[in-house]
PDB file of N, CA, C and O in Angstrom:
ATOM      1  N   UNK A   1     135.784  74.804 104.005  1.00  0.00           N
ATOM      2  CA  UNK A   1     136.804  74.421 104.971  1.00  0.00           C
ATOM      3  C   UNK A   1     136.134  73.601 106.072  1.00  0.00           C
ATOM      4  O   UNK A   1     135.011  73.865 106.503  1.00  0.00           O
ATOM      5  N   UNK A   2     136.864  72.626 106.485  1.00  0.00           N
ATOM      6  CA  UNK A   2     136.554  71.486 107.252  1.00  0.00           C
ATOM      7  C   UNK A   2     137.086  71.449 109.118  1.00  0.00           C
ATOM      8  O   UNK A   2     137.923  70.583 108.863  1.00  0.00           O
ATOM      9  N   UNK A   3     137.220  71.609 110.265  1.00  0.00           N
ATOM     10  CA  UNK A   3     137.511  71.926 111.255  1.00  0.00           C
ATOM     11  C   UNK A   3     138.283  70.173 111.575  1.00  0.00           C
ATOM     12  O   UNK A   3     137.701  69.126 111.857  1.00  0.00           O
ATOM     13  N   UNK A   4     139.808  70.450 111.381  1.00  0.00           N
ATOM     14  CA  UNK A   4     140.448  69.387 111.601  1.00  0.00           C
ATOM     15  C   UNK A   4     140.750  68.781 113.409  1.00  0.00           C
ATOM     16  O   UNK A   4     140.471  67.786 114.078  1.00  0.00           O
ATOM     17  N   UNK A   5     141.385  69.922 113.572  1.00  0.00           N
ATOM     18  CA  UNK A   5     141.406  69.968 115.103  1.00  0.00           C
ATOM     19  C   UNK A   5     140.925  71.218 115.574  1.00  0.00           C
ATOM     20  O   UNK A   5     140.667  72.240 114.938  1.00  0.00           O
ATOM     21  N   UNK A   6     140.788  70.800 117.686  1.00  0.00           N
ATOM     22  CA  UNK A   6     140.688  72.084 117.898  1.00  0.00           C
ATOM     23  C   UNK A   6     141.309  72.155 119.354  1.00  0.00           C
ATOM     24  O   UNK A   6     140.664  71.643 120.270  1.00  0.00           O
ATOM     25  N   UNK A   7     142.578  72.787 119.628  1.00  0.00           N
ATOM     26  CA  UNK A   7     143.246  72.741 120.584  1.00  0.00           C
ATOM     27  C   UNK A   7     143.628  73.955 121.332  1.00  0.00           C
ATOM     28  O   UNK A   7     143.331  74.992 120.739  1.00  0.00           O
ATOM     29  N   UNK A   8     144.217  74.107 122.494  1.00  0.00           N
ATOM     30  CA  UNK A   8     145.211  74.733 122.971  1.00  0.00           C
ATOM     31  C   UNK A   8     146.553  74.597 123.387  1.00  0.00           C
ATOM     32  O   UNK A   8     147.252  75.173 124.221  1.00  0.00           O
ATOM     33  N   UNK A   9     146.719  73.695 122.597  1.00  0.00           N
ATOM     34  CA  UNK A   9     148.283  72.718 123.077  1.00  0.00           C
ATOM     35  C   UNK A   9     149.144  73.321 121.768  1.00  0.00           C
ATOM     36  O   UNK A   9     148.691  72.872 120.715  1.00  0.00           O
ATOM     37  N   UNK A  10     150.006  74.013 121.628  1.00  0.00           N
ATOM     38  CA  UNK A  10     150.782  74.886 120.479  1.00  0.00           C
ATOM     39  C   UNK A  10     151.680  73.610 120.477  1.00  0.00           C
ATOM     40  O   UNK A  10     151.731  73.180 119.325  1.00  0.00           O
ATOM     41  N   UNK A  11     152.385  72.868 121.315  1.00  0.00           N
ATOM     42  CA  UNK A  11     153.625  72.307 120.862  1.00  0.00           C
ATOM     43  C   UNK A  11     152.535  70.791 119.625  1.00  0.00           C
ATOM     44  O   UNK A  11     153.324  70.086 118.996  1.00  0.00           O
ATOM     45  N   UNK A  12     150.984  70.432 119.387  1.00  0.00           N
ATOM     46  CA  UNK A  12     149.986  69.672 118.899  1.00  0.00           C
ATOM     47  C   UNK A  12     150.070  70.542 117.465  1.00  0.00           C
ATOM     48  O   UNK A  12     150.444  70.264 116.326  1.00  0.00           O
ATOM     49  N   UNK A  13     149.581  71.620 118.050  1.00  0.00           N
ATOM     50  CA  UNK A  13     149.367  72.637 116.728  1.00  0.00           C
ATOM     51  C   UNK A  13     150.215  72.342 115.305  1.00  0.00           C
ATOM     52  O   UNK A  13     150.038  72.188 114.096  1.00  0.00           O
ATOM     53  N   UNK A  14     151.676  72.388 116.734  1.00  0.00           N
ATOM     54  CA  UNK A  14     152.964  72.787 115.389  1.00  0.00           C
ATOM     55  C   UNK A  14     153.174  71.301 114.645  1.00  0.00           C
ATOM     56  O   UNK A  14     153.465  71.280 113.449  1.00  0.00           O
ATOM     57  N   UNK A  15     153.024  70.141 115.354  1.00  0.00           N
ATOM     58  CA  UNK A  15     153.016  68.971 114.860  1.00  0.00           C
ATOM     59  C   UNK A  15     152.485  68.908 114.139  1.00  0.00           C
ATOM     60  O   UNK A  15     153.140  68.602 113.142  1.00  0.00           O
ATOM     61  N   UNK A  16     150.902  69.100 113.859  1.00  0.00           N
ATOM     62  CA  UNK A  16     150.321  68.629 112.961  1.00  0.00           C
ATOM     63  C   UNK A  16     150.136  70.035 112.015  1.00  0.00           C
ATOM     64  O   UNK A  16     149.010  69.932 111.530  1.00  0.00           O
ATOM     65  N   UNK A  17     150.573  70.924 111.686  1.00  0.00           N
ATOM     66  CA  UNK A  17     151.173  71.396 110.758  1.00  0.00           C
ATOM     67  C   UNK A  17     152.239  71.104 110.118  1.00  0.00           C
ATOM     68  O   UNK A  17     152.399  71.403 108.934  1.00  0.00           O
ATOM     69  N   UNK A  18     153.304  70.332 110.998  1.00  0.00           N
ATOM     70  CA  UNK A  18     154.623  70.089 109.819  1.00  0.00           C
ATOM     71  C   UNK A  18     153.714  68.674 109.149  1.00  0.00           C
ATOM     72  O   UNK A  18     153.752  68.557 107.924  1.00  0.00           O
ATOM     73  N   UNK A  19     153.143  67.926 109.725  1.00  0.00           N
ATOM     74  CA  UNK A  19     152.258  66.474 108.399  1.00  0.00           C
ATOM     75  C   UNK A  19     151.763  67.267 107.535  1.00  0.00           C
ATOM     76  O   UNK A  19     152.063  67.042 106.363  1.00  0.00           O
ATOM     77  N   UNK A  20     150.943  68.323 107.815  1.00  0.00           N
ATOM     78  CA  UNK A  20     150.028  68.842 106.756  1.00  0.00           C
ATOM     79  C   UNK A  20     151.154  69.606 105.681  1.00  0.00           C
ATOM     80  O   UNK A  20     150.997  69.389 104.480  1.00  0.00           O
ATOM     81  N   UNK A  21     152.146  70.389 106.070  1.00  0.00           N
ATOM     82  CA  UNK A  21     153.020  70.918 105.341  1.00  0.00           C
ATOM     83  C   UNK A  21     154.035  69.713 104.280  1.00  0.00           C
ATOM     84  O   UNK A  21     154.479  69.937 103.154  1.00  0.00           O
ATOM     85  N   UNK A  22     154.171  68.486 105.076  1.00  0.00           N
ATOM     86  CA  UNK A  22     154.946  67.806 104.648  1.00  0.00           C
ATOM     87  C   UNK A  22     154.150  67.300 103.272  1.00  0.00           C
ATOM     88  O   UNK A  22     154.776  67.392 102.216  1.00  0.00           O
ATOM     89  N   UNK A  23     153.212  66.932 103.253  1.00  0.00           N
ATOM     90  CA  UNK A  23     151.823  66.232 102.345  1.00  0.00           C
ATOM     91  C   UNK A  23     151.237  67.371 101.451  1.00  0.00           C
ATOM     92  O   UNK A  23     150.404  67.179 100.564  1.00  0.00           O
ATOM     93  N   UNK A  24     151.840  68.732 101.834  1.00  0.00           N
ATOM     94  CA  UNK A  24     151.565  69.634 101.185  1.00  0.00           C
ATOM     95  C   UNK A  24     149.913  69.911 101.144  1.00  0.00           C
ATOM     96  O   UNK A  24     149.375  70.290 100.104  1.00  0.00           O
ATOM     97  N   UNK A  25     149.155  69.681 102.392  1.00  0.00           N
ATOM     98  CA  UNK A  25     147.974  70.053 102.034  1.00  0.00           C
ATOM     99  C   UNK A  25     147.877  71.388 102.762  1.00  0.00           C
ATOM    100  O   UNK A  25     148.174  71.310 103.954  1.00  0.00           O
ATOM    101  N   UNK A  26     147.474  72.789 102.247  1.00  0.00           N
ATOM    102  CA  UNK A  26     146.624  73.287 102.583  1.00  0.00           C
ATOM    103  C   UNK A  26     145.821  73.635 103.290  1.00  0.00           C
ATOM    104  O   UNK A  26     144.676  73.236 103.079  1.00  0.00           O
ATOM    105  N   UNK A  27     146.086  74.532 104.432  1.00  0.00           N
ATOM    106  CA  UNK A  27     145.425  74.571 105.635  1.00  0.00           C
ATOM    107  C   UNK A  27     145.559  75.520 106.946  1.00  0.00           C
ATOM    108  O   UNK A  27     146.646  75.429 107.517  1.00  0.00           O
ATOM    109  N   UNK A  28     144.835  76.207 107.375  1.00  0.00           N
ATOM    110  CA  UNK A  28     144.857  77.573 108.370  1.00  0.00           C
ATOM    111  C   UNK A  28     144.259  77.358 109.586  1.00  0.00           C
ATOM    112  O   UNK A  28     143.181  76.795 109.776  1.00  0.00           O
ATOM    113  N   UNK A  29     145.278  78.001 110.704  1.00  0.00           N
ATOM    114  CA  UNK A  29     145.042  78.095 112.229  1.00  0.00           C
ATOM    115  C   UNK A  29     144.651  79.485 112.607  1.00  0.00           C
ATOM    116  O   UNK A  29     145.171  80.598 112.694  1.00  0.00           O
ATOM    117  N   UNK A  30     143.319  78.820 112.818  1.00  0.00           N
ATOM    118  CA  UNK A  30     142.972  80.223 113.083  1.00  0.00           C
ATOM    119  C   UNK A  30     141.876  80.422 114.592  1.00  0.00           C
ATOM    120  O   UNK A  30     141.509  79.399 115.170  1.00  0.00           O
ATOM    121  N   UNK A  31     141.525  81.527 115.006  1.00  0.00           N
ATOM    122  CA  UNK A  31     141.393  81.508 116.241  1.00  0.00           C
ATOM    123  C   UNK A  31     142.757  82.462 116.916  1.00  0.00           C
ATOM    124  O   UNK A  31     142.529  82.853 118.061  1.00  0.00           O
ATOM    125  N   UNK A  32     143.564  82.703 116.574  1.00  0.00           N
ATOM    126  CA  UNK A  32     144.854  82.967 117.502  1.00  0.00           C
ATOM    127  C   UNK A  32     144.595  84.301 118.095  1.00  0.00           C
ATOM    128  O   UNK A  32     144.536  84.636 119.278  1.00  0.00           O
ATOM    129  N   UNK A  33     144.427  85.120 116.795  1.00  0.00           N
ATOM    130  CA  UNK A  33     144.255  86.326 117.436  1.00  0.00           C
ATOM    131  C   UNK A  33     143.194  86.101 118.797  1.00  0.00           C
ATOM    132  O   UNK A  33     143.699  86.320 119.898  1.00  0.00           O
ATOM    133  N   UNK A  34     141.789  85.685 118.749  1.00  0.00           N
ATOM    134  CA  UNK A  34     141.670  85.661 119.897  1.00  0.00           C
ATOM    135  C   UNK A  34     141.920  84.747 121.501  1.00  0.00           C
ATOM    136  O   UNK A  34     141.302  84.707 122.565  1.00  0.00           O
ATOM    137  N   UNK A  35     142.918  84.224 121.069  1.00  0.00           N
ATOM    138  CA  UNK A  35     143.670  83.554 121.625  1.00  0.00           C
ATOM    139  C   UNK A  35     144.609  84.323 122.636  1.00  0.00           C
ATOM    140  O   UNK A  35     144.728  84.129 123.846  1.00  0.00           O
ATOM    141  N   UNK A  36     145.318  85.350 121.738  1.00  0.00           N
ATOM    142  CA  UNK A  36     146.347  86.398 122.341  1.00  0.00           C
ATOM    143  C   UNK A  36     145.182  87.589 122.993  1.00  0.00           C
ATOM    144  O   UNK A  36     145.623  88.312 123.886  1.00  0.00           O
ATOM    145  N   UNK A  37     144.221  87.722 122.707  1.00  0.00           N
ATOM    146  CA  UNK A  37     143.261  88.564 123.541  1.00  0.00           C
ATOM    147  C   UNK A  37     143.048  88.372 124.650  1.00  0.00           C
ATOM    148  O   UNK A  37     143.259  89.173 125.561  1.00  0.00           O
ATOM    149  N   UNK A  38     142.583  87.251 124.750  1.00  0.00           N
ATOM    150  CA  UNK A  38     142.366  86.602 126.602  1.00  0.00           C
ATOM    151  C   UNK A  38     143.656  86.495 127.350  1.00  0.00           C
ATOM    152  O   UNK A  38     143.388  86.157 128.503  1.00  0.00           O
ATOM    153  N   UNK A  39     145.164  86.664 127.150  1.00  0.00           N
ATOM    154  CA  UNK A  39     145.850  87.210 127.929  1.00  0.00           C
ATOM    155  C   UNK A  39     147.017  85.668 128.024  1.00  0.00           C
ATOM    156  O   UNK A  39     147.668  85.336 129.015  1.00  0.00           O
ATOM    157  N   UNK A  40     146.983  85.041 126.827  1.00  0.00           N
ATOM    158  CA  UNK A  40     148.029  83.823 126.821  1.00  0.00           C
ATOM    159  C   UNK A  40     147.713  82.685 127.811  1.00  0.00           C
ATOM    160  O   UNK A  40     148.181  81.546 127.792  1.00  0.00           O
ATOM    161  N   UNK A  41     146.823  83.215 128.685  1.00  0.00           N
ATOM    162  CA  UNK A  41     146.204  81.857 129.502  1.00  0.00           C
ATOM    163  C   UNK A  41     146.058  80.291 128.690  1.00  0.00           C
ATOM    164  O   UNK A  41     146.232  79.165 129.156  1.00  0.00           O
ATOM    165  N   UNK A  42     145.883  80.487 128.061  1.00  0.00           N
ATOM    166  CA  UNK A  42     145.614  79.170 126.838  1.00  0.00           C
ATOM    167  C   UNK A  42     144.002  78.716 127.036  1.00  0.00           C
ATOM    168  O   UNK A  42     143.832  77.502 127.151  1.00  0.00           O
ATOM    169  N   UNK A  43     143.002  79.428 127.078  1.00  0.00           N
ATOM    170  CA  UNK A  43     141.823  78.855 128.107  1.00  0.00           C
ATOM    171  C   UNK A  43     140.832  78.545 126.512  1.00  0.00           C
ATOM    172  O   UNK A  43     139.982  77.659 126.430  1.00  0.00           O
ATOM    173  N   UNK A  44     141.193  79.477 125.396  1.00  0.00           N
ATOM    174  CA  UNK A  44     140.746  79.698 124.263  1.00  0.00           C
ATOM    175  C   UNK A  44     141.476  78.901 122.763  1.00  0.00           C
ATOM    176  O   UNK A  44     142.445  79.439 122.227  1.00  0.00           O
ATOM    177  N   UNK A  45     141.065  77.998 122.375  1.00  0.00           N
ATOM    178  CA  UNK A  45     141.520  76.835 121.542  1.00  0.00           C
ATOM    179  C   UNK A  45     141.604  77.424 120.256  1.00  0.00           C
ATOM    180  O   UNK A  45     140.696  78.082 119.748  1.00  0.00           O
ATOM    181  N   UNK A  46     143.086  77.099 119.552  1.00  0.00           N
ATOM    182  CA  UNK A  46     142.782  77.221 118.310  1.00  0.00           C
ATOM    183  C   UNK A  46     142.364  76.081 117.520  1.00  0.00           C
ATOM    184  O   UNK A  46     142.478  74.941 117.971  1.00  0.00           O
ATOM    185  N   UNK A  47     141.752  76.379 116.047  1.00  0.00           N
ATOM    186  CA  UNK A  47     141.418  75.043 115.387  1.00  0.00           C
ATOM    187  C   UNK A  47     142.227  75.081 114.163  1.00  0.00           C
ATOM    188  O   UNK A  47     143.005  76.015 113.968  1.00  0.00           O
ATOM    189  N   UNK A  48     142.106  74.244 113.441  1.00  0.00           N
ATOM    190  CA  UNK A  48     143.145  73.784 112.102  1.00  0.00           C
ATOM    191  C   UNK A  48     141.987  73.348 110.990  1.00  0.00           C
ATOM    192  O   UNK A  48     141.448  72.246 110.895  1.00  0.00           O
ATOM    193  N   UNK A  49     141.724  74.723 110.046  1.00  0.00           N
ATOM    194  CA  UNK A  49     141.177  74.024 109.281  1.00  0.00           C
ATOM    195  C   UNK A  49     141.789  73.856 107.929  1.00  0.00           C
ATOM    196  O   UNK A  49     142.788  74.422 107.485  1.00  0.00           O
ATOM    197  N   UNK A  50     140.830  72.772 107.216  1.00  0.00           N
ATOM    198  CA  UNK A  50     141.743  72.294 105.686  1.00  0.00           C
ATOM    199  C   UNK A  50     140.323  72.080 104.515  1.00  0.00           C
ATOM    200  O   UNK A  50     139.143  72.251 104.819  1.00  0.00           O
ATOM    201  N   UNK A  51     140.603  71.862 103.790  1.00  0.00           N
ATOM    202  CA  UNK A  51     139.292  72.429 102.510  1.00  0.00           C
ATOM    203  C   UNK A  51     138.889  70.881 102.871  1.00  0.00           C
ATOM    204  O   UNK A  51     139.435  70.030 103.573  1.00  0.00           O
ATOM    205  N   UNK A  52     137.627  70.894 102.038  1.00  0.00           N
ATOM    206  CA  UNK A  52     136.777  69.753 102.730  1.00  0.00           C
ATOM    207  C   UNK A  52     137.684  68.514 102.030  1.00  0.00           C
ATOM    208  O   UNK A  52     138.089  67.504 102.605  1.00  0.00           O
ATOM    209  N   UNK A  53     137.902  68.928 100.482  1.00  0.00           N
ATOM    210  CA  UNK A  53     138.363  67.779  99.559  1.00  0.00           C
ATOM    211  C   UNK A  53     139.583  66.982 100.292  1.00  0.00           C
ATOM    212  O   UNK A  53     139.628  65.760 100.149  1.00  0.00           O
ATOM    213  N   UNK A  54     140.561  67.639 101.065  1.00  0.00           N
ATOM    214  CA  UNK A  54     141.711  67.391 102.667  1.00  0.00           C
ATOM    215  C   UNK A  54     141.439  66.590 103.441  1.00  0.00           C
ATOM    216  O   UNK A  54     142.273  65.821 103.920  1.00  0.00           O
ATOM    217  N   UNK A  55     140.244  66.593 103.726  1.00  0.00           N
ATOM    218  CA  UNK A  55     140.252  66.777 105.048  1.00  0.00           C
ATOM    219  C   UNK A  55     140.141  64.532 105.270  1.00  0.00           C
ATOM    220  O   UNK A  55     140.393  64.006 106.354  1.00  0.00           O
ATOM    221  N   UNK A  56     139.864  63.962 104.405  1.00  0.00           N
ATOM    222  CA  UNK A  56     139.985  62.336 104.622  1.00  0.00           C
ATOM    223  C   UNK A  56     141.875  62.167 104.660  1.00  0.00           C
ATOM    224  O   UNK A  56     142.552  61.455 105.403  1.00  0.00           O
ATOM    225  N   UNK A  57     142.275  63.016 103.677  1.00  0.00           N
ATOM    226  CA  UNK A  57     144.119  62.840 103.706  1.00  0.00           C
ATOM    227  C   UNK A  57     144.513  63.454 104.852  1.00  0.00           C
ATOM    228  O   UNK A  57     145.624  63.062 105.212  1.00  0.00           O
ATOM    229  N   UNK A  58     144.027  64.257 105.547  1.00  0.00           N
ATOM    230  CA  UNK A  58     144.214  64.671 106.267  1.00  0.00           C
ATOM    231  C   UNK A  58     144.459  63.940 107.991  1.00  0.00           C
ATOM    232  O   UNK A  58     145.502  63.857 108.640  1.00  0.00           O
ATOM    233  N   UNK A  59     143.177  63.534 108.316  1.00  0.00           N
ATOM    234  CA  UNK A  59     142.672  62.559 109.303  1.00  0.00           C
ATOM    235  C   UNK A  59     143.487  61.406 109.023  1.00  0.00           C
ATOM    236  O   UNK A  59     144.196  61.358 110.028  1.00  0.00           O
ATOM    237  N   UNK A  60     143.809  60.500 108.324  1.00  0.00           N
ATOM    238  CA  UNK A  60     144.526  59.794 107.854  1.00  0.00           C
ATOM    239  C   UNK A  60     146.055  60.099 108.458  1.00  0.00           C
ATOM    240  O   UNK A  60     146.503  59.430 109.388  1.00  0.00           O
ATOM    241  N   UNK A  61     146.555  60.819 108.040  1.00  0.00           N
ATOM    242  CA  UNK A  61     148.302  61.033 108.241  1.00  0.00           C
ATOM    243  C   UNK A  61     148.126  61.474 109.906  1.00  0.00           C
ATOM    244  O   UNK A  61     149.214  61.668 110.447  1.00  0.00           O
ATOM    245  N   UNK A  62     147.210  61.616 110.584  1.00  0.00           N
ATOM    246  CA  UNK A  62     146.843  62.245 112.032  1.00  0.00           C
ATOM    247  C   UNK A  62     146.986  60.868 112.312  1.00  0.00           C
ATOM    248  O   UNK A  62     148.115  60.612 112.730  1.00  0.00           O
ATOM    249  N   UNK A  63     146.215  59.870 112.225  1.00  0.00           N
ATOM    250  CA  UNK A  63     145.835  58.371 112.586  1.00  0.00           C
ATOM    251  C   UNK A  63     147.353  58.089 112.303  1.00  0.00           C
ATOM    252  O   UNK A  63     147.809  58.381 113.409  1.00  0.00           O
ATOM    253  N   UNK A  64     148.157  57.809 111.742  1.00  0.00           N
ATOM    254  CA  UNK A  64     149.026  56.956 111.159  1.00  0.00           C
ATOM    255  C   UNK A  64     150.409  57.914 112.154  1.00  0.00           C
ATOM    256  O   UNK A  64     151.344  57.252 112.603  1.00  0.00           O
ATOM    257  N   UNK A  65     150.379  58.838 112.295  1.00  0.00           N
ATOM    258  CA  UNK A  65     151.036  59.777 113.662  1.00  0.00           C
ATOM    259  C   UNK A  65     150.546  58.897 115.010  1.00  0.00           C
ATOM    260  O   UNK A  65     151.437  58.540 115.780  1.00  0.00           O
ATOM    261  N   UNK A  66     149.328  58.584 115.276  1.00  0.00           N
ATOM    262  CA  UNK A  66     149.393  57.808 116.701  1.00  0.00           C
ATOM    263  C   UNK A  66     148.144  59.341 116.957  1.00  0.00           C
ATOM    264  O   UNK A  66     147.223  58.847 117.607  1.00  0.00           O
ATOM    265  N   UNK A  67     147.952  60.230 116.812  1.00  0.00           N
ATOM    266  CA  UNK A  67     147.016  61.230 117.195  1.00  0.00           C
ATOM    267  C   UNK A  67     145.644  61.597 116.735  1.00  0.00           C
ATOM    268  O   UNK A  67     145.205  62.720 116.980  1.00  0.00           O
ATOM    269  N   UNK A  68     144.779  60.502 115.928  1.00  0.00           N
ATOM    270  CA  UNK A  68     143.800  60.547 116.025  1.00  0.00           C
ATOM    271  C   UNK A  68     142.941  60.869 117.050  1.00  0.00           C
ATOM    272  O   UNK A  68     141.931  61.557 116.902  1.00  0.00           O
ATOM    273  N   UNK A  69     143.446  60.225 118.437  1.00  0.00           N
ATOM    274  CA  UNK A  69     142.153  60.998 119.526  1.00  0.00           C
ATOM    275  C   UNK A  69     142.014  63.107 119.855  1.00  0.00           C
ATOM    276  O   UNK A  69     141.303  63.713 120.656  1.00  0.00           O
ATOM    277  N   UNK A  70     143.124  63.685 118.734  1.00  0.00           N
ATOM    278  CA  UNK A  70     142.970  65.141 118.566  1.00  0.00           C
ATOM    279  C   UNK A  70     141.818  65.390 117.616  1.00  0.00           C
ATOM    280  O   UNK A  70     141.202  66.454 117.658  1.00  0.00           O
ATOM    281  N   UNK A  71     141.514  64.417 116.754  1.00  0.00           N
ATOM    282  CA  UNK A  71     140.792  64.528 115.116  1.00  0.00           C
ATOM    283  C   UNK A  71     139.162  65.286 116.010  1.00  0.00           C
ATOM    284  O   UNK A  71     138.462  64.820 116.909  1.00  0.00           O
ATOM    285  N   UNK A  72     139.088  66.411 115.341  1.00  0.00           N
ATOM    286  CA  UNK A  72     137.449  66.620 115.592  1.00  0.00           C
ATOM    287  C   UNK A  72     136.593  66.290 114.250  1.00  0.00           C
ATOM    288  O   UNK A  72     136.482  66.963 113.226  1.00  0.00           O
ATOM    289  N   UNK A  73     136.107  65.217 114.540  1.00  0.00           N
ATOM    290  CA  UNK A  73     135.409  64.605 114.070  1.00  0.00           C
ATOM    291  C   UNK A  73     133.442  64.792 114.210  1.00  0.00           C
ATOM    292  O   UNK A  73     132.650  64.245 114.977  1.00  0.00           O
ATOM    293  N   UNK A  74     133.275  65.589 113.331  1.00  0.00           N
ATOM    294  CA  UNK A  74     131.510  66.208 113.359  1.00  0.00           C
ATOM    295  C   UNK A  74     130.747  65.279 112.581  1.00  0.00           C
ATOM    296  O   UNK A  74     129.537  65.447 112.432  1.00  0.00           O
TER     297      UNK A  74
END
């Protein structure tokens, strides 16, 4: 698994889950639970990851959204 994004912005999150859902790729947000630990502050980011073989289709449909500057790019 490949680390697509990594945010604290939920209304980002849900976006780029409905592309990934729409394209049908494959892919988990995770982090939340400790997310809801620190007390909903938002201070603690979740990330979006997708299997490595994803992760170019992935970045791609992000770019072509206008939101490439979210892409974590390693």
């Amino acid at each position: 698994m490949r680390e697509l994004v990594r945010t604290n912005d939920m209304v980002m999150i849900s976006f780029i889950e409905s592309l990934l859902r729409r394209d049908e790729i494959l892919h988990l947000v995770v982090d939340g639970n400790t997310s809801v630990l620190e007390g909903s502050v938002g201070i603690l980011p979740r990330r979006i990851l997708v299997d490595d073989s994803y992760y170019d289709q992935a970045a791609t449909l992000m770019r072509d959204a206008g939101i490439e500057n979210e892409l974590r790019e390693i």
